[in-house]
C-alpha positions in Angstrom: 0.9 0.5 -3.7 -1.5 -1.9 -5.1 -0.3 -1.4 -8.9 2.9 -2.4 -7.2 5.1 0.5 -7.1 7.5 1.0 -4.4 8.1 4.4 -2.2 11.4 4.3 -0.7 12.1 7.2 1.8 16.2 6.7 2.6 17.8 8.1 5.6 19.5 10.8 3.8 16.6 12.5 2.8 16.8 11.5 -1.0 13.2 9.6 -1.9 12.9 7.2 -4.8 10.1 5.5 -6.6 10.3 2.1 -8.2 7.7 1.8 -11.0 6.4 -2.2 -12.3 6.8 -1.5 -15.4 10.7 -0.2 -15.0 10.8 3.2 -14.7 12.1 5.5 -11.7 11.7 8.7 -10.5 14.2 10.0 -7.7 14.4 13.1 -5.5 17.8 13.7 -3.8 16.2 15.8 -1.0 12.5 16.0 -0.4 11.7 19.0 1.7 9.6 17.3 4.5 9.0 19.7 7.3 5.8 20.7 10.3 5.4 24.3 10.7 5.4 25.3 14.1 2.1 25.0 16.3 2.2 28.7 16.8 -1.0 31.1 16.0 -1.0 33.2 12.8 -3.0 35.7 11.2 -5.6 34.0 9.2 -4.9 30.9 10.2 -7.8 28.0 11.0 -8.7 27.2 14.5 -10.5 24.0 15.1 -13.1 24.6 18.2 -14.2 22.6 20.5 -17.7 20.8 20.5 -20.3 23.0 22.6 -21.1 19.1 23.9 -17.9 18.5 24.8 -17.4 22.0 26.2 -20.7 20.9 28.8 -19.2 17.8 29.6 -15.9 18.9 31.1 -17.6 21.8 32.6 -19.8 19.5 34.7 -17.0 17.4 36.2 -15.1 20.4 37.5 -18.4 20.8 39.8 -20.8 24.0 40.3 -17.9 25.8 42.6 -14.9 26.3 40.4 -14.0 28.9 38.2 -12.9 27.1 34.9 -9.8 29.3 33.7 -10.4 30.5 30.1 -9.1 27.0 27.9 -6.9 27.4 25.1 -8.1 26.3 21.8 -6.3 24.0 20.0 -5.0 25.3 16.7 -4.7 23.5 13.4 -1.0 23.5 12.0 -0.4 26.1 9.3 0.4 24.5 5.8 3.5 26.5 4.1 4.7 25.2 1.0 8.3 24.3 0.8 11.1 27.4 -0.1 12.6 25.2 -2.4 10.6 23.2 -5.4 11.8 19.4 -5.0 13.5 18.4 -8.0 12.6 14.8 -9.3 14.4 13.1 -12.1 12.7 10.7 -14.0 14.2 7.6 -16.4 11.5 6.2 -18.1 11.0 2.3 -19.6 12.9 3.0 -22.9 16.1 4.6 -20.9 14.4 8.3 -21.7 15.4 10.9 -18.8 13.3 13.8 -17.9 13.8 16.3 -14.8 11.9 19.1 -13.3 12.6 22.7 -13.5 12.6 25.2 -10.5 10.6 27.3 -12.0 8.1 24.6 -12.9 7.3 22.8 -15.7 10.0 20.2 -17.4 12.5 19.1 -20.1 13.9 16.2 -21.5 17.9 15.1 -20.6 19.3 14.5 -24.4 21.8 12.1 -22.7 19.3 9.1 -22.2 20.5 5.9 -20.7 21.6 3.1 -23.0 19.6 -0.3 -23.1 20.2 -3.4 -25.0 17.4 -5.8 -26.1 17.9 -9.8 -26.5 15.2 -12.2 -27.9 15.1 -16.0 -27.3 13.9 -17.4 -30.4 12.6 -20.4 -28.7 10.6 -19.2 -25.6 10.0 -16.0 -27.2 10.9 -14.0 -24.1 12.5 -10.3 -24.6 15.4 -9.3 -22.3 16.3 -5.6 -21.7 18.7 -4.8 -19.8 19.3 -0.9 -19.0 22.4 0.9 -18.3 21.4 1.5 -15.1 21.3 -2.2 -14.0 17.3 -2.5 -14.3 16.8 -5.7 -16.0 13.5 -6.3 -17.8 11.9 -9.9 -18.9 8.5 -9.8 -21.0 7.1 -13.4 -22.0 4.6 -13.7 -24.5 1.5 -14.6 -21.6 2.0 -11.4 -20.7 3.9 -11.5 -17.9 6.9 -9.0 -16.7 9.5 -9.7 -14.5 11.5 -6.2 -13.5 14.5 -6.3 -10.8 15.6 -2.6 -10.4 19.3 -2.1 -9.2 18.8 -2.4 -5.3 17.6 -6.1 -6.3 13.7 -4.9 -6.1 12.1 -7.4 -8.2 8.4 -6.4 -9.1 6.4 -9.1 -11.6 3.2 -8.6 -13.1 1.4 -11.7 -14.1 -1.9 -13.1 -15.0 -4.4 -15.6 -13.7 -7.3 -17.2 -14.8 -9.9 -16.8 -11.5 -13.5 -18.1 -11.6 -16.7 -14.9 -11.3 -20.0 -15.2 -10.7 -22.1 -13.9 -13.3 -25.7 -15.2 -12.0 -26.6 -15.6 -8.3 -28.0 -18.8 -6.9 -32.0 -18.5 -7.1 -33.4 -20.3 -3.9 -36.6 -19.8 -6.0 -35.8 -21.5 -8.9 -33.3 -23.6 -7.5 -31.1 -22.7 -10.2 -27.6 -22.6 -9.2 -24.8 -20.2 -9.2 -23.2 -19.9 -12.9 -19.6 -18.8 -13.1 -17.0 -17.7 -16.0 -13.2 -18.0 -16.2 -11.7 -14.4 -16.5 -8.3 -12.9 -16.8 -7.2 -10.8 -13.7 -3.6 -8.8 -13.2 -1.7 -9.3 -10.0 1.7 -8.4 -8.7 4.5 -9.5 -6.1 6.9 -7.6 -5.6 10.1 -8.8 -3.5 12.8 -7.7 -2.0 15.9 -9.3 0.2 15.3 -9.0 4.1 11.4 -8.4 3.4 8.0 -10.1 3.3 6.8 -10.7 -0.3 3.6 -9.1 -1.1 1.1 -10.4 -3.9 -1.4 -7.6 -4.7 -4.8 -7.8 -6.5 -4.6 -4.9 -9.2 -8.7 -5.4 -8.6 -9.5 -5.8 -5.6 -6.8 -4.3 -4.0 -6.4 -6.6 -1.7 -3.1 -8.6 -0.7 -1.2 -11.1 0.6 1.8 -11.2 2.2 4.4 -14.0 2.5 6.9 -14.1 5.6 9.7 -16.5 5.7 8.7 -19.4 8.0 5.7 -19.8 6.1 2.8 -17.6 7.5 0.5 -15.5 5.0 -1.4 -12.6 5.6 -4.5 -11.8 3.7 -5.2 -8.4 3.7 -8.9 -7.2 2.2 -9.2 -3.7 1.2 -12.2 -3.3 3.4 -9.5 -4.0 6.5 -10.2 -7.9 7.3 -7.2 -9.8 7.3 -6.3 -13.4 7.6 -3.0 -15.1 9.0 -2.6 -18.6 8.6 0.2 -20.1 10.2 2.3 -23.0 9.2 1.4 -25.3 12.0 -2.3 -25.0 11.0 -3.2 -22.0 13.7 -5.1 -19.2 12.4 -6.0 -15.6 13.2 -8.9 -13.7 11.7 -9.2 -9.9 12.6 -12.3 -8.1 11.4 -12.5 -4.6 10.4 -14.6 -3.7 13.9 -11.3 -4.7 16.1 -12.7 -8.5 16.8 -10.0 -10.7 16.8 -10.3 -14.2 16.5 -8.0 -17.2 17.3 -8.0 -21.1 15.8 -6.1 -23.4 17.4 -4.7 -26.5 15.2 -8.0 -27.9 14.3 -8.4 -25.7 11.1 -6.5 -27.9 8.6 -9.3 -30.7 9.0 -13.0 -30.6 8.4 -13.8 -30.9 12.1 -14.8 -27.6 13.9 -12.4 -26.7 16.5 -12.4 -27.7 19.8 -12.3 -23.7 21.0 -12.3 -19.9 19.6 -10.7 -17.4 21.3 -12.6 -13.9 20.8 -10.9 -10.7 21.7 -13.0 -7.3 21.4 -12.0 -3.8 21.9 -13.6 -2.2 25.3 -15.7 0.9 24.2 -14.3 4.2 24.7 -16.0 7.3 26.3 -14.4 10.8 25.0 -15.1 13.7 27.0 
């Protein structure tokens, strides 16, 4: 997610989520199941367009007898027998799980954590019983490595916003201010690490020989490789290839475009 928590859905069916800020919520079995495509009573049926209905009429030709189609229905939503239980430790080492029934309560047996302070730097260590380590400097930023070796660290940056647009009128030019902004990586051994923009929400993502993928939140993304080539899709499906030219001023001596073919659903 882009506030940088991690999901992780293991093999077993046990589900656990890996919060920034240190916490962590697991569920040893997660009822996930699709109820069977089989008609109910009361159930939703999603018809057909009358349009569409036309269209394939009119390609089976004046002569044949259509036989009576079968609608398609929507998938009945059942809630699971059993309520998932989720166990939650919080930042402090505080444990709280879920109830059957509903609601929740609070383990008395919390998990043990130790603090250390560098006088010098002024950082704080916290180290948790259950092997989540915990660094908060005094800029703001928190480094977090959870026990599979997830590290997720929140930082700051000063980044440059226009305030006042350019006036072609005027000719007054664009004015801009230095503010604070919140991003987060998060990495992890035998993955790509991810840089989010808490704003924005957009990302990038670092691979291992080098390449980085932009990621915008309104779909555009941007791969620059290491040996200068880059690849710009756009959020219509136009995909567009740079050869090496890029890293100089000079335009490149050729674009390759590649568009999706439009689609005609009957």
């Amino acid at each position: 997610m882009t506030d940088g928590t991690v999901i992780k859905l293991l093999a077993d069916g046990s589900v656990q989520v890996l919060f920034p800020d240190g916490a962590i919520s697991k569920c040893q079995s997660y009822p996930i199941k699709s109820a069977p495509p089989t008609s109910k009573p009361g159930s939703a049926i999603a018809r057909l367009d009358p349009a569409v209905t036309a269209a394939r009429k009119s390609l089976r030709g004046p002569g044949t007898n259509p036989k009576p189609s079968e609608e398609p229905l929507v998938p009945v939503i059942s809630l699971p027998e059993k309520v998932p239980e989720w166990s939650t430790t919080g930042v402090d080492g505080n444990k709280v799980v879920t109830l059957p029934e509903g609601g929740h309560e609070t383990v008395p047996e919390a998990v043990l954590c130790s603090l250390a302070t560098c006088p010098q730097s002024g950082q704080v260590l916290k180290t948790r019983e259950d092997n989540v380590i915990t660094v908060e400097r005094p800029d703001g930023t928190r480094i977090v490595e959870h026990a599979d070796g997830t590290r997720v660290t929140t930082f700051y940056k000063q980044v440059q916003q226009e305030f006042q647009a350019p006036d072609n009128e005027t000719g007054e030019q664009a004015e801009y201010s230095e503010i604070s902004k919140a991003f987060v990586k998060v990495e992890c051994t035998g993955f790509a690490t991810v840089i989010f923009d808490t704003d924005l929400g957009s990302c990038e993502t670092v691979f291992g020989n080098g390449t980085r993928l932009h990621t915008q939140a309104n779909g555009v993304s941007v791969m620059d490789r290491p040996d200068g080539t880059k690849l710009l899709i756009e959020a219509k499906g136009i995909v567009s290839y740079y050869g090496h030219d890029t890293q100089t001023n000079k335009a490149p001596e050729g674009v390759y475009v590649m568009r999706t073919a439009s689609q005609l659903w009957l």
